[in-house]
Structure formats: C-alpha cells, structure tokens
C-alpha positions in Angstrom: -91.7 -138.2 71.6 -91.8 -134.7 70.7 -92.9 -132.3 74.2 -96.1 -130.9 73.7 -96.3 -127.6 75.4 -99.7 -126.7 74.9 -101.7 -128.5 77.1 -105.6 -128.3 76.4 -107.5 -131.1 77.0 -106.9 -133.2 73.1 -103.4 -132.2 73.0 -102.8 -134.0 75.7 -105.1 -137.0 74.8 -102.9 -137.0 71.8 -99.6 -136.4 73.6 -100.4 -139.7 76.0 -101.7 -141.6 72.7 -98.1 -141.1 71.2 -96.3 -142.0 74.5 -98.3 -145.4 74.3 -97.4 -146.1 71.0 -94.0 -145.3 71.2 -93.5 -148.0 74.4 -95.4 -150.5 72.6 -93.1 -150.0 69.6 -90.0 -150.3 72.0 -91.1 -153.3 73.7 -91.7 -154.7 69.9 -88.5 -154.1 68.8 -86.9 -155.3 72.3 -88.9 -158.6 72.1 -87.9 -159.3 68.3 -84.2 -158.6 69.3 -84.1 -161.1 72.4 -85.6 -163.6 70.2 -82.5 -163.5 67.7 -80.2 -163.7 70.9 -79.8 -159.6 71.7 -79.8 -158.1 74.6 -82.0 -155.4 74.4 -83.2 -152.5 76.3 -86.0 -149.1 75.2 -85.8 -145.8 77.0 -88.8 -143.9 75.6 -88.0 -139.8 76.0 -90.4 -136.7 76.6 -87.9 -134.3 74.3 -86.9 -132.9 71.3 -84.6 -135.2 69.2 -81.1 -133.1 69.9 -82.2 -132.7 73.8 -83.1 -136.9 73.8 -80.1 -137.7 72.2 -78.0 -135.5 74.8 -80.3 -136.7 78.0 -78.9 -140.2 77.3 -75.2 -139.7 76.1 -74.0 -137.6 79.3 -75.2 -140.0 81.7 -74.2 -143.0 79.8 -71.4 -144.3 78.6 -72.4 -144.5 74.5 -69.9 -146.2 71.9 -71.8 -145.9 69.3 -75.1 -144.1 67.7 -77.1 -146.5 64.6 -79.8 -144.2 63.0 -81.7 -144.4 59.8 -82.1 -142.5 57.3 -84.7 -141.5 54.5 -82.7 -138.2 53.2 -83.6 -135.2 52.7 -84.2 -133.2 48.8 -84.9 -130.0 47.8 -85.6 -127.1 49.8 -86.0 -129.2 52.5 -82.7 -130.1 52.8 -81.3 -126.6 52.9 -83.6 -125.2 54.9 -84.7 -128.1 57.0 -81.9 -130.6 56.6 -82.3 -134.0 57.9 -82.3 -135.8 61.3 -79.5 -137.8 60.4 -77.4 -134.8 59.1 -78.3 -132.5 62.1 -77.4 -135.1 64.6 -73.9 -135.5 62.8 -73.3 -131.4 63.8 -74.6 -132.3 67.3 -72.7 -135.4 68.6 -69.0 -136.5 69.0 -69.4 -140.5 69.1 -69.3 -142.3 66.2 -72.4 -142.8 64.5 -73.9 -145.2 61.6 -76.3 -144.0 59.5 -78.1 -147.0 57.7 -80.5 -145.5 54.6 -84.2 -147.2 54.2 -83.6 -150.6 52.4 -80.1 -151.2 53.4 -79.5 -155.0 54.6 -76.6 -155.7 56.5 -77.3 -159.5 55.7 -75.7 -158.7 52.6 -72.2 -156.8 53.6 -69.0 -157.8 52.2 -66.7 -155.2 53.2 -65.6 -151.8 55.1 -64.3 -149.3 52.8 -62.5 -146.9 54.1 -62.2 -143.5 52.6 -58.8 -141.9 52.9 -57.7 -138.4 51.9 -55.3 -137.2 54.9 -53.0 -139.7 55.8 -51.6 -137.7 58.5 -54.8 -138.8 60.3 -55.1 -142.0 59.3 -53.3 -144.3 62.4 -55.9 -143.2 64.6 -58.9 -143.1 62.5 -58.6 -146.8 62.0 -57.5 -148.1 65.1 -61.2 -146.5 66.1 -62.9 -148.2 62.6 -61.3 -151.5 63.9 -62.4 -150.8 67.4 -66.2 -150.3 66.6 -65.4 -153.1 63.5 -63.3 -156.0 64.0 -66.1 -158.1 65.6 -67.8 -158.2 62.3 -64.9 -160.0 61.2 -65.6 -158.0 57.1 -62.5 -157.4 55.2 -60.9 -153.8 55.1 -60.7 -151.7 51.4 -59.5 -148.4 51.4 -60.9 -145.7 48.8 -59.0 -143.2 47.1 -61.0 -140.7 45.1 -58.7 -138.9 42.5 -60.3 -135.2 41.0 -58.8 -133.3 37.8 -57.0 -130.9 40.3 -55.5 -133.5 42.4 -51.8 -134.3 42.1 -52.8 -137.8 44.7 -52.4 -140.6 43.0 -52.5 -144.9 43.9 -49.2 -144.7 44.4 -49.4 -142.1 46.7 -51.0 -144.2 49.3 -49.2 -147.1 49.1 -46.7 -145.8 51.5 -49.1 -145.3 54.1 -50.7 -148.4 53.8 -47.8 -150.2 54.4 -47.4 -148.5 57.6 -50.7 -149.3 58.6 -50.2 -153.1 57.6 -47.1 -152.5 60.0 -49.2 -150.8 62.8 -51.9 -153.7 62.0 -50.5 -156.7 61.4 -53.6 -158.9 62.3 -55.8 -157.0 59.6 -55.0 -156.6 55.9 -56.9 -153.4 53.4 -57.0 -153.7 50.1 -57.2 -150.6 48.0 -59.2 -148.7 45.5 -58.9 -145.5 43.3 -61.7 -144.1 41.9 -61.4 -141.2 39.5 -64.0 -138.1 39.6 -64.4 -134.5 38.8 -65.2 -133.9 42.4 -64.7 -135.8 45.6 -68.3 -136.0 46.1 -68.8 -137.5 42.8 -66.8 -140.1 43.3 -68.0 -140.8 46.8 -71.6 -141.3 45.3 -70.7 -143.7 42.5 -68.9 -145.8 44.2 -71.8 -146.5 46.6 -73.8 -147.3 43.7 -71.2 -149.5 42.3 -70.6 -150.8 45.7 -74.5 -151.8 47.4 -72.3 -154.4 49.9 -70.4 -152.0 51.2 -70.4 -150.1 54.2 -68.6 -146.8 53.7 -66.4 -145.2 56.9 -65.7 -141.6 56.7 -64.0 -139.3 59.2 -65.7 -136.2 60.1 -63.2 -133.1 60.5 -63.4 -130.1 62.4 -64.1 -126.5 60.6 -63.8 -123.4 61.6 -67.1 -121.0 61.5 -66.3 -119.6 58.4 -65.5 -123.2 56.4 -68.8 -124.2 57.3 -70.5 -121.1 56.0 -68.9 -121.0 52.6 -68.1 -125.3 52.1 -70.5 -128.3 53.3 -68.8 -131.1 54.0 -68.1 -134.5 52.2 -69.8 -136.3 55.3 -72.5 -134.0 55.6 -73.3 -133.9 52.3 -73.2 -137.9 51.7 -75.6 -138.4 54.9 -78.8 -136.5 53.0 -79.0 -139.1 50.6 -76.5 -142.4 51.7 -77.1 -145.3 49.3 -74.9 -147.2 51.8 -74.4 -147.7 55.6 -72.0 -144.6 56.4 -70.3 -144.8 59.4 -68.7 -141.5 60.7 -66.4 -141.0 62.8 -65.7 -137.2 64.6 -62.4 -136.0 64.7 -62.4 -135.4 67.8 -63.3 -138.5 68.7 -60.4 -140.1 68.3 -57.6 -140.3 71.0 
C-alpha cells in the first residue's frame, strides 16, 4: 500500500480504507490457497513497491519472486516503464513474470533460450533448481538473425554436454529464424501459448544500458508468456 505522506484528516480516512482492503484481499487469496492444499501466508506493507519488495527480501530468505503483468505501451513505457520491468533492474532472485490471462493449467514445456553457451552450465542447473518439481519437459530456443554466423548445429555440442552434466533431464531443441533476436523471441511466444519462456538476465555496464535495452527487459513490457528470469548474478 502506497505511504501517504500527507496526512489531513480524508487522506488518512482513505489511507486506513486501502490498508483494510488490502488485508481482506490477502486473507482472500490465503484462504483460496489453503483450500487447494497451499500453505499460504500475507504480509501487507506501508511502502512504495521497490522499498516493499526490499523490506521483505533482506530479512528473508526469498527463492523466488511471481508477479504479474499487464505491460506497458507507448509513452508510458519509456517514460514510466512498468512494475514488472522496474522490479527486474531492482532485484537479484529470480523472478516470474506471468502476463494477465496466462494459465499455468495449460503448460507443456520450459523453453529455454540460449545465446552464450559459455554461461549456460550454471544457468540451468538454477532453471532445474526453481523447475524440476514441475516435472515439464526442457526445449532449448535458438534464435538465428541475418547477421548471425550461429547456427543448429552450433549448439548441438553444448547440449551434449549439458545431457552429460544432466543425465536425469533431457532438452529438446529449437531454431527459430528472425531479423532480430527480439523478433524472434516474440513469435515464438505467440506460436508457443504453452510455454513458459526462461531467459537469463546479464549484467551491463552504464553505458550499454543507455544506448541498448535489453532482450529481457524489453520482453517483460508486453510477455505473451510466463517469463522466468534469471540475474546473472544470481547464479553460483
């Protein structure tokens, strides 16, 4: 619940109005949970979003952030942005980002997107890590541009090391071909509704981000899939 600073006399009636609602929504949403067999608990916070989300990962020990999503167009996303897309830049655990009218009733797989397979031993051992329990097969995704000398075959290699590393879990594999990484990013999500699409987050330097938006920040305005991201510097 957003602080409200000034405090005349129907700001605050307002301000204690909103705190109500918001622990009658918890205990909603906690109730509906423990009836499908979760355990469940609501922490309802007197801050801004960034300083909520910070009060509760220090203390705690946080594997994972779910969020929705509604996106963000237009001039709102560049001067604005979204929720989603700011609390990417603010956090280092991994976080899923499930769009408005995404049903995980309907997944069918983890596809993986792979385009530095330096990094690639450690950014799955965290996907199967936060993953495996969902027992959902693995695909990885490949997105070829014009200027890119990457290829199918090019991967192959390091899958079979993975497969190696992984013996217990088998990835399938997909190329898609696209002007742009982006590109190809967003139609295979709409090719793709049963997915959920994992992407790992790298670090940039202060002038990358000024002159380049990220893939991953970029894809999180407008998902059309669950996007799970995972920070570079996350992993171990």
């Amino acid at each position: 619940v957003p602080p409200i600073y000034n405090f005349a006399s129907l700001e605050e009636e307002n301000w204690m109005i909103a705190m109500a609602n918001a622990k009658r929504m918890m205990r909603d949403y906690v109730r509906e949970l423990k009836i499908q067999g979760i355990k469940s608990s609501h922490i309802v916070v007197e801050e801004n979003l960034w300083s909520a989300i910070e009060s509760i990962l220090i203390p705690k020990s946080i594997d994972i952030i779910i969020m929705g999503t509604l996106g963000a167009k237009g001039i709102k996303k560049f001067l604005v942005g979204s929720n989603a897309s700011s609390t990417l830049t603010s956090v280092i655990v991994p976080v899923l980002f499930v769009p408005l009218g995404a049903s995980f009733s309907r997944l069918e797989k983890i596809v993986i997107t792979l385009e530095a397979p330096r990094d690639a031993p450690g950014y799955v051992e965290e996907i199967l890590i936060l993953t495996k329990k969902w027992a959902l097969p693995y695909e990885f995704l490949h997105v070829s541009t014009a200027d890119d000398e990457d290829s199918v075959d090019f991967n192959v290699p390091h899958m079979e090391v993975l497969e190696e590393m992984f013996p217990d879990t088998s990835f399938g594999l997909s190329n898609k071909f696209a002007s742009t990484f982006q590109e190809g990013l967003g139609v295979y999500q709409k090719e793709h509704p049963d997915a959920m699409l994992v992407m790992l987050s790298s670090h940039k330097n202060f002038l990358e981000k000024i002159f380049s938006k990220s893939d991953t920040e970029q894809l999180v305005y407008q998902p059309e899939v669950p996007l799970l991201v995972i920070k570079e510097d996350f992993i171990k």
